[in-house]
Structure formats: C-alpha cells, structure tokens
N, C-alpha and C positions, 0 to 999 in steps of 0.2 A: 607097340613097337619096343625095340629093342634099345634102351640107351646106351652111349656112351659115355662109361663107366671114368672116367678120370680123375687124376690122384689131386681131388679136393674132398677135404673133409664133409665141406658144405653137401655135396652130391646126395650123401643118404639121406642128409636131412629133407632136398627138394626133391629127387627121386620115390622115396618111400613112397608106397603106395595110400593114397588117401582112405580107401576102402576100409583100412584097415580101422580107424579112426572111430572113436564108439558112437554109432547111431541110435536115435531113439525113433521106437516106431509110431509112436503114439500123435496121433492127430493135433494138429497147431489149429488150439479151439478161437472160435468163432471166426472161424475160414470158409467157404461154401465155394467148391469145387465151379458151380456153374456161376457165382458172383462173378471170381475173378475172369471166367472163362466172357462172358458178357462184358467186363469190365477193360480185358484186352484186345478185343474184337472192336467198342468204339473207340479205343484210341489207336488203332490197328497197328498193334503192337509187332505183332507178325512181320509186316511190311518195312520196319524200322529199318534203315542199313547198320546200326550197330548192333542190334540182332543178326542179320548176316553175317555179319564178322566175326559174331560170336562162334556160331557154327562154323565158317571156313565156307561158305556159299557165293560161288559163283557162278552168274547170268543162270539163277537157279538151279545149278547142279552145287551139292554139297562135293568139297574136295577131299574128305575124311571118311569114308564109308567103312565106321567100324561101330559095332552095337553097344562100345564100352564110353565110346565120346556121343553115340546119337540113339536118344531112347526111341525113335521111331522109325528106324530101321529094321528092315529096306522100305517099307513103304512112307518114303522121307516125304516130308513138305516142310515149308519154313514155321506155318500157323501148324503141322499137328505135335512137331517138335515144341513148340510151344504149349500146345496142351497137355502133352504129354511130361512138362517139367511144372507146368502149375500141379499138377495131378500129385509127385513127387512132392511137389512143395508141402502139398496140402496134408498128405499122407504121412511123409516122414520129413518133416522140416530140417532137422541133423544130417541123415543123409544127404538130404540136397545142397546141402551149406556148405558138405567137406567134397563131395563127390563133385557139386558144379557151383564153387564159390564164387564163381563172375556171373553166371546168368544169375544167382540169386540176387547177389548184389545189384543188380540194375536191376531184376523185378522189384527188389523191393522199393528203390529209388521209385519208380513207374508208375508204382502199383501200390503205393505207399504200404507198404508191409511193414511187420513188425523183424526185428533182429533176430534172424532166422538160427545163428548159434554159428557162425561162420569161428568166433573166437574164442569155439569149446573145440575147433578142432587143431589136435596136438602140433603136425607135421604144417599147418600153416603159422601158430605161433611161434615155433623154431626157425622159418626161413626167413619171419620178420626180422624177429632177432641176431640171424648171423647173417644175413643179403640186408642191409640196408638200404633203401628204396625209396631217395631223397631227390634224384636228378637223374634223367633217362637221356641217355644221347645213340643218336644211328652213326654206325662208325661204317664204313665203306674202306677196303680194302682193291687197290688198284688192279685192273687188268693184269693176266698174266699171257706172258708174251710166249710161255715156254709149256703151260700144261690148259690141251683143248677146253676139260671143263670148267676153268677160272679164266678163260677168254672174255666173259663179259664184266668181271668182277663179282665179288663178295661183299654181301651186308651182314651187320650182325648188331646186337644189342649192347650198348654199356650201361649196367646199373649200379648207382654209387650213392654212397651217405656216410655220416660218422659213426662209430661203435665206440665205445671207452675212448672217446678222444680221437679215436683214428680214421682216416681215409680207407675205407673199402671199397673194392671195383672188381664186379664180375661180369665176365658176360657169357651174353645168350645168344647162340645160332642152331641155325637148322640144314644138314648139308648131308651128303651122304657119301658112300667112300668110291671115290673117282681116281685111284691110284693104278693105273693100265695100260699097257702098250697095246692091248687088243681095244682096237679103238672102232670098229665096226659091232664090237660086243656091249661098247658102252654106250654107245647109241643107238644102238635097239633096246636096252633095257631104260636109258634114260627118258629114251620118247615114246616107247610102246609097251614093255611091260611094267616098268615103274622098279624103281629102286630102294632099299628100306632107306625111310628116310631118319635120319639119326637126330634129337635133340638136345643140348648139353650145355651146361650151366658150367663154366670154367672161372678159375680169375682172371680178370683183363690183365695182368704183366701176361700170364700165361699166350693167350691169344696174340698181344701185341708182341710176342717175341717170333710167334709162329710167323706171320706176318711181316713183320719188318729186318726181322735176322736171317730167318730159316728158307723164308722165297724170296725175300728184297722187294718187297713191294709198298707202295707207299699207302699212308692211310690217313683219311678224313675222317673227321670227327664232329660230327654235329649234335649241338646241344637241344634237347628238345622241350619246346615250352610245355608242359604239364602242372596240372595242378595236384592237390594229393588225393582228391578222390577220382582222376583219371587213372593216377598211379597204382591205384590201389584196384582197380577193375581191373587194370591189362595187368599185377601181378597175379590175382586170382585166377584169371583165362593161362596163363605158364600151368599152372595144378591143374587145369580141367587138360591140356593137352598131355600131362605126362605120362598117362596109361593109355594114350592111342596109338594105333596102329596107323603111321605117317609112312604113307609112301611119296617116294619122292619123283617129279619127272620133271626133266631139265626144263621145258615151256611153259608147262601150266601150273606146276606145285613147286618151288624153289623157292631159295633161302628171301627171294624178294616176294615173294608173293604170298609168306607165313607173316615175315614181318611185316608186310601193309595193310595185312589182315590185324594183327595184333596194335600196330598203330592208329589205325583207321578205328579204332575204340575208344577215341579220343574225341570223336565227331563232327572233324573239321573234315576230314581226305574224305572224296567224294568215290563213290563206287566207279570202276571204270570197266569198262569192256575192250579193255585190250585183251588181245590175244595171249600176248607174251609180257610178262612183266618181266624187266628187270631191273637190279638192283640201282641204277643210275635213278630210273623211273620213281625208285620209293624215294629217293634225295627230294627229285623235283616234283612231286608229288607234295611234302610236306613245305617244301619253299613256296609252293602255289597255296599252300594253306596256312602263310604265315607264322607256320609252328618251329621255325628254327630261331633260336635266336643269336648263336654265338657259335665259329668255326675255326678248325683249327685243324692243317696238316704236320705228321709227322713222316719226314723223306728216309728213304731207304738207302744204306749206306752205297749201296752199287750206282744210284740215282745223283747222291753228291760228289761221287767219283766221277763220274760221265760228266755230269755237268758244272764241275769248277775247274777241271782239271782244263781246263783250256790255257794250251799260252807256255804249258811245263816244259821245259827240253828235259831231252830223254830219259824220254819215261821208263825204257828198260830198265835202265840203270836203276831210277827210283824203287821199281819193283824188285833189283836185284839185294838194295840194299836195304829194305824192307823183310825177305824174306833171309837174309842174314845180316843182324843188325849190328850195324857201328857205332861206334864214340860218339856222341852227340853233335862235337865240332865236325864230322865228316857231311851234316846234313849242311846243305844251299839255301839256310832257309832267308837269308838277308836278298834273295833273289825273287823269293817269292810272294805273292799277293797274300791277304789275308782268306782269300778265296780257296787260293790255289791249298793256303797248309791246311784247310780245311779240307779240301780235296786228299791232301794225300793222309791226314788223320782217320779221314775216313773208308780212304782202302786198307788202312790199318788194321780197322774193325773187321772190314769183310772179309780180308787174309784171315782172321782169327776166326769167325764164324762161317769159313770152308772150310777151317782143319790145317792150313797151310801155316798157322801160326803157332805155339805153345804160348799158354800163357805168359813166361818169362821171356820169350823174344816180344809178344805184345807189349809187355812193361817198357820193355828198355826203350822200343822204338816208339810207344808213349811220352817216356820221359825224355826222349831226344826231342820230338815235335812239338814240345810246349811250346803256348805260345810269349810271346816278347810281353814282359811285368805291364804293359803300359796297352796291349792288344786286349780284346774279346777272345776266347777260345773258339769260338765260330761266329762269321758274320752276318748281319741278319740278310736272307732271303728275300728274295722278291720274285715268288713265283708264278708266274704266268696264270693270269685267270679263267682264262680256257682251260684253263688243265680242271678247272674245278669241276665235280662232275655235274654241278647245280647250270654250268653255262654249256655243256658240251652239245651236240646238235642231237637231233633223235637220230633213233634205232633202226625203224621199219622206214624202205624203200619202196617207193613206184616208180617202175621208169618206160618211160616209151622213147623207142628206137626204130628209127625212120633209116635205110638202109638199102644200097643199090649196087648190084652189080650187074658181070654179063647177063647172069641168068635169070635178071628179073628185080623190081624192086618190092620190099617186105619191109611191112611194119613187125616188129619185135615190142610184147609188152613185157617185164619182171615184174616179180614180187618177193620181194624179201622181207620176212616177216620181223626178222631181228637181224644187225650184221653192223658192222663197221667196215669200210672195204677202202683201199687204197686208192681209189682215183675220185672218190666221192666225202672224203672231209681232207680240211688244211687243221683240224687239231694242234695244235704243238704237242709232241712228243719227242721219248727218246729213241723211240726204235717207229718205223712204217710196219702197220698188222692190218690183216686184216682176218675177217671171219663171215661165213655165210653159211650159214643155216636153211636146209626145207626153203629154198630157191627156186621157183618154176618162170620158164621163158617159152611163152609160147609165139609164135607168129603170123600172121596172117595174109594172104597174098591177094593177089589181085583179082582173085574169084572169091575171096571173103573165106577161104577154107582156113581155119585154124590148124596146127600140126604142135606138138612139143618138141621144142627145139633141145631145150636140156630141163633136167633136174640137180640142181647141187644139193646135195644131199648135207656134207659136210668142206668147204672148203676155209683153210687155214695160212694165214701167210704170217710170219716173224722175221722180219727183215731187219736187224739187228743191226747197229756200225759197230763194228772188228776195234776194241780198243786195246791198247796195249797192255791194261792190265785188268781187265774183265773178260776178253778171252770168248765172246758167247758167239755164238754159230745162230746163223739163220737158216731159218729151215720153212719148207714148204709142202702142207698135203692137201690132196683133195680126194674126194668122193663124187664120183657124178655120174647120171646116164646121159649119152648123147654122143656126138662125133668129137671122137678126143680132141683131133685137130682145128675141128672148126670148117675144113673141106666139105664140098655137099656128098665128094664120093668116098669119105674114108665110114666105114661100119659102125653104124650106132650099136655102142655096145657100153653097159654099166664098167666102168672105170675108175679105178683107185691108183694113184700114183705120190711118191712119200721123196722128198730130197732133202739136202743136205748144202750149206754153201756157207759165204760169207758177204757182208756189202761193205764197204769203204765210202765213211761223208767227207763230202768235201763242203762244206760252209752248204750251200740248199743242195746240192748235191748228192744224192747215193747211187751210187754203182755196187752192182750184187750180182753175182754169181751164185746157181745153185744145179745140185744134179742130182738122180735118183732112180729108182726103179718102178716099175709100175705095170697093173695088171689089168687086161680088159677080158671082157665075156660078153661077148657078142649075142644078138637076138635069139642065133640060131645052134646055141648051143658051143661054138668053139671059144675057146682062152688063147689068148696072146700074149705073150712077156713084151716090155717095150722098157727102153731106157731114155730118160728126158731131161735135155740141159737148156737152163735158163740164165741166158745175159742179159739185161739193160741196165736204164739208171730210171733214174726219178728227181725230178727236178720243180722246184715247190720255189713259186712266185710270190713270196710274201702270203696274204691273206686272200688273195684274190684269185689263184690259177694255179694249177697244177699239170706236167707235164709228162710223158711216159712213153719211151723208146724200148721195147723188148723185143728180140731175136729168142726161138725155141727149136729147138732141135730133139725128133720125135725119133728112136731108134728101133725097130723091129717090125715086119712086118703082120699084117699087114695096115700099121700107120704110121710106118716112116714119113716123115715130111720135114719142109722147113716152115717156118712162120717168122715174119715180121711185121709186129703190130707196133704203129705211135698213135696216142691218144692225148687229148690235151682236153683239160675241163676249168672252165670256171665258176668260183662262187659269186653268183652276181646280187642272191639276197640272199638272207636267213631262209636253210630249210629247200633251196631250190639249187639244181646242178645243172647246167649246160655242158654238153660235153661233144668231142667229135674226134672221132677213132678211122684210121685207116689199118685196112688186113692185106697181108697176101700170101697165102698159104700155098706151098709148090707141092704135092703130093699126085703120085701115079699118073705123073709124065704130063700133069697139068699144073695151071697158078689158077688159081681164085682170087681175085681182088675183090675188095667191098670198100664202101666207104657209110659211114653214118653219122647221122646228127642224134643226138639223146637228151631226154629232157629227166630229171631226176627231184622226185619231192622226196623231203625226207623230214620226219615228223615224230 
C-alpha cells in the first residue's frame, strides 16, 4: 500500500523499506527444516491465536491478501504460512529477521531459537532510537455527529518513552480517505470493493490537534498494561505491515479491527467472531482482559461550550463581544460561575480554531478572561460515566415486533449488525444521533410466509441543540429499499432522501425540525422526486424511558402522504429495550393505523 507521507521526520526512518536492509543467504547451521517443522506441529503452533494475529486472520480467512505480507499465497492456510517462514527462517535467517521481525521474534521465543539478527537490521535500529517505545495506550477519539464515516468513532495508537531527557509521543492509525459528499460512492467502495487502506506513524500533538481542535471531538485515552517483551513484538508486527497492501472496508478491516489485531499480541484479548468490530469494542475488549490500567479524557472545546455554558444571560452579546474585543472591565465576569468562565474561555479557543478569531483578538480576549488570583483557570470536571466508551451499551441489535392492524396482524423481526439509534439508548450526550447500517426487517404473517419489509442500507440522524454560539445544524439521511411511507400501498422502491433542520432543548426536551429532498426508483423502473419535513420532539425520562412524538410530511407523488408516529420505550435492564409505537399514515385517500409492542437485545 500506499503510505501516508506526513511532515515527520520519523516517517522515512519507519516507512523505508526493510527489504532493503543487507540479508545473508547463508543457512543458520544446525537448523533442520523438518526438526522445527515436527517441533511446531506438537506444540501446534499453527493453531496459536497470536499467530493469527500475527497474519491479520480472521474465523480463518486471512484479511491481508498480499504475497509481500503472506509467503503462501494464494494458497494460504495458517500451518503452511508457518512452514513456509520456518523455511525462510532456516534458509536465510537476515532476511527473516528484517522482512518479518515479530513472527521471528516469537518463533524464536516458541521454538527456542537462536538471535536470528533482528538487531543487524539498520531501519529497525533507527525507529528504536527516534519512536521511543516505553508505554502503549489506545486512544479513542469520539463519535462524530457531522461526517458518516466517523459515526462510530476512531481508535488509534499512542507510543511514548524518554529520548535525551524528553517526552516523545507518536501515534499509529490505520484509516483511509473518507472525505465525500458522494456518499452512495463511499459505501460501495467501503463495503464491497474496499478502499486503499492508509497507515501512518505521526506525532500525537499532531493527531491530538486533528481531533480535539480541527473536528471538536473528544478523546479517551487509555493506558495499556505491557510488558517490554510485548512491546517489542507488536512494534516489530508495525515493520512487517509497512510494505503491504491494506485495503481497507468499513465492517470487516478498520481502524478497530487492525488495532485488536495488533493488541491481541499481547495474549490476553481472546479471538472473537464478531461480525463487525468496532472501535468501542477494542476499549471493552482490553477492559474485559484487565489490560487497562489508567484513563484519562481530554474535552473538546465546542463540548465545554455546550456544556458549562448553562445559566449565561445573553449569550449573543457574549459572542458579540468575543468576536470584537473589549477592555477587560467591559466583561461580567463577577456574575459568573467558575464553570461558566470556563465556558466562555473556551468558545474563545473554538472562535480561533474556526478562523473567526486572529490571533491578537484571541490575546486580548485571553487576557480579559483570566481567571480571579485566588480561582483555578478551569474547574475540575465531573463527567458522566456513561459517556465512557468502556460503559456505553453494545452495537448490534435484535428486535422482534409484534404488530396489528386493519389488514392483519405480523410479526416484524430486525437485524442490525452495528447502529446506535435514537429510541433504543438513554446514553448521555450532547446531541441525539443515530446510525444504521445493512438493516434488514423482514415479516412474517399468519400463514408463516416471510416478505422483506425494508433494507436500510445507510441511515443517519444528527440532531443537534441550536446553540447560540455554536451554530450547528441538524441534519438527517437515509438510504433504504421499501415503502418510503410505511403505507402497505405506497410503491416499494430503493429510496434516498437527505434534509436539513434545526432542534431546540429544553432541560429532557428536544424539538427538531428538518426538511429536504429525496429520490425513489421504484421496482418497475420509474423515479420519483419527493420533498420531506420532519417535526417532533423527544423526550428522555431520566435513565429509564424514552419518549417520541413525530409528524412527517411526504411531498410528490406518487408518495405523498401524512404520517404520525408516537413511540415510547423503556430500559428495564442492561442490554434489553421494550418499546411500543403507534402509526397512522394517510396516503391515496386511505389511513393505515398500526400499533406494536417490540422487544430489543442489544449486545
């Protein structure tokens, strides 16, 4: 694959190609090709799960099919990729040591081998020496509410140690470029044909500014218990991935499912057969295996805007005299909390890190919001531990829905393989999102015949609260085959529709407005244009119930309709949703009523 090239020095030292590196061809004597191959076979080496990880093997298919990372391709198996590196070993010990420094490294641990020469090679003694490789931590990077493919959030690596006295910190991720308003393009290349996947060793200020400045999004950081000859394995496996061809797909190869590979080398995380890994998953993955030992979030300035800024009076104003700054004595600040001036130092930051500030208006309005000789500059936190993503609920949904009206009563079962959806967690956040992914509802009636009722393909919600000085828009798309409306006679037809809105909280409260356009292509060949507005609220019962009043209005035929659906669900345990929804959709001179009970695991 192709790397990304970024303006660190480090890059050519851990980029360079190891190939390059002087090999010796000459046999590592008294080695006997079939000993070791006997000698791997009883301790069935082969079968190891940190040999699978080594390879990137999953529920026996390799995720890497490239002949530079796997000497036994195409005709892969787990035991002949292992014979075929004792073979290398045995033949050319150098080459093996610079070419695939981690599987050597554990062969020889295994297989009690001699020092295969892993520290005659040039481009691995350099990355010692400038990547210091002293403490490993998985850093998690929060949901983003505003771009599809960081919907579930981003993991990535922090590696750090001392050099001459100093703290160095770089990190490692694997991501690929998701930067597109053609969003039907990026999800046929992210789920079917695969996207180059890019790997890149940057320094963590760099990352952590991307992150915290550049999208506002918050980030976790956990410290990971390692020893130094773990350390020293999963840096070796970084050099054996750097000349492969990584392609990347949003479900099955992503940023979470390299790193749990690369973690999982530590031989605690047990192999899983999930479908879909993601990034939460590698969190609670290593917490289920005792390997975290120490946590620590860093909040995003737009996050402590929103949430200290409670209680300010007018806030216009504050934003007025923010973006042209006054005397120091012109600020209120003997009116405000210590919360609150943290709140507005830190819309300070975010004015300057949209562009809306110059440097020397940041200054002044700096030096006016200092805090009182005798104050903290910020107060400490007390952030909600649901928010952490070690407690948040799982991914993947089952739900059966029991369901009646005039024309009959139907069981309805889903499946959602990964999703967060709006009527089925009480999370604490700062905005209502939801997401669903490769959704299928099918139903069954009272002759037992199954039918597809819908496929969501991609559906996206961001319901945002309208703040006065963040400004962000809620926005709503989906993707999906089936009856736009929800009517049994409006035309099933594959349907894309994209809007645009705002919500207003009131304490559990949001009311949201949104509108937009949208396109259907029916079984039979015709396309429809339709325009669709969407009013309700949502109303959030503490920890326990969640409530949901929406009116829809469908414009073009032929699915013009009305709809008004209320739905009310509760959490009654961990992991389990009860929920009961009433419809009544008015479309081509009829109403459909439904009403249903739904049962929801989520795991």
């Amino acid at each position: 694959m192709l790397f990304s090239l970024l303006k660190s020095g480090l890059m050519a030292a851990f980029f360079l190609g190891i190939s390059a590196s002087p090999a010796r061809a000459e046999p590592l004597p008294g080695l006997e090709i079939s000993a070791l191959r006997a000698q791997a076979r009883d301790l069935d080496l082969a079968l190891e799960p940190v040999w699978h990880n080594l390879l990137h093997v999953q529920q026996g298919v390799p995720q890497i099919a490239d002949p530079q990372f796997l000497l036994s391709w195409p005709a892969f198996s787990a035991e002949a990729e292992l014979h075929a590196t004792l073979e290398l070993v045995v033949s050319a010990p150098q080459t093996a040591a610079c070419r695939f420094p981690a599987r050597t490294l554990w062969l020889q641990t295994r297989l009690n081998l001699p020092d295969l020469g892993t520290s005659q090679c040039p481009e691995i003694r350099e990355f010692i020496d400038k990547a210091p490789f002293d403490r490993l931590e998985l850093v998690f990077a929060d949901e983003s509410v505003t771009q599809p493919a960081s919907v579930l959030g981003h993991s990535f690596l922090n590696i750090s140690g001392t050099r001459d006295g100093q703290e160095i910190e770089h990190a490692i991720s694997f991501y690929t470029h998701a930067e597109t308003i053609n969003l039907p393009k990026l999800l046929w290349e992210s789920l079917i044909t695969g996207k180059e996947g890019l790997f890149a060793l940057t320094p963590y200020a760099q990352e952590e500014k991307k992150y915290l400045e550049d999208e506002q999004r918050n980030l976790w950081r956990y410290e990971v218990r390692t020893t130094p000859a773990e350390r020293a394995l999963i840096r070796n496996h970084l050099f054996e991935l750097k000349n492969s061809r990584l392609t990347y797909f949003f479900h099955r190869y992503n940023c979470a499912t390299v790193l749990r590979n690369i973690l999982a080398l530590t031989g605690d995380v047990p192999p899983t057969d999930r479908w879909w890994v993601t990034p939460k998953d590698v969190v609670k993955d290593l917490q289920a295996a005792h390997r975290i030992d120490t946590a620590q979030v860093s909040l995003a300035d737009s996050w402590l805007a929103t949430h200290l800024s409670t209680g300010i009076p007018d806030m216009a104003a504050i934003r007025q005299r923010l973006l042209h700054p006054p005397t120091p004595d012109d600020w209120p600040r003997a009116n405000w909390s210590r919360e609150q001036l943290a709140a507005v130092r830190a819309y300070n930051r975010w004015l300057q890190h949209q562009g809306a500030l110059d440097d020397t208006a940041y200054a002044a309005n700096l030096k006016a919001l200092a805090p009182a000789p005798d104050a903290h500059a910020e107060p400490p936190l007390q952030i909600n531990q649901r928010s952490d993503p070690r407690q948040t609920p799982g991914q993947t949904h089952l739900r059966a829905e029991w369901s009646g009206s005039a024309t009959g009563n139907q069981l309805r079962l889903q499946w959602i393989p990964v999703s967060h959806t709006l009527m089925q967690s009480h999370s604490p956040a700062s905005a209502e999102t939801e997401m669903v992914l490769l959704s299928p509802t099918v139903s069954v009636d009272k002759n037992q015949r199954l039918r597809l009722e819908e496929f969501q393909i991609f559906s996206m919600k961001s319901l945002i609260p309208w703040h006065p000085w963040l400004r962000s828009w809620s926005t709503q798309t989906q993707i999906s085959y089936g009856a736009m409306t929800g009517h049994p006679l409006d035309p099933r037809s594959l349907y894309a529709t994209l809007a645009l809105g705002a919500m207003s909280r009131h304490g559990s409260v949001d009311i949201f407005a949104v509108t937009g356009p949208g396109l259907g292509v029916q079984t039979n060949g015709q396309t429809h244009a339709v325009w669709r507005a969407d009013v309700g609220l949502l109303w959030r019962h503490g920890a326990v119930a969640k409530s949901r009043l929406t009116w829809t209005r469908w414009e073009g035929e032929p699915h013009s309709a009305n709809k008004l659906e209320a739905e009310q669900s509760w959490f009654w345990r961990p992991g389990w949703v009860t929920s009961w929804k009433f419809s009544d959709v008015a479309q081509l001179a009829s109403h459909h009523r439904s009403m249903g009970l739904s049962l929801t695991h989520t795991f």
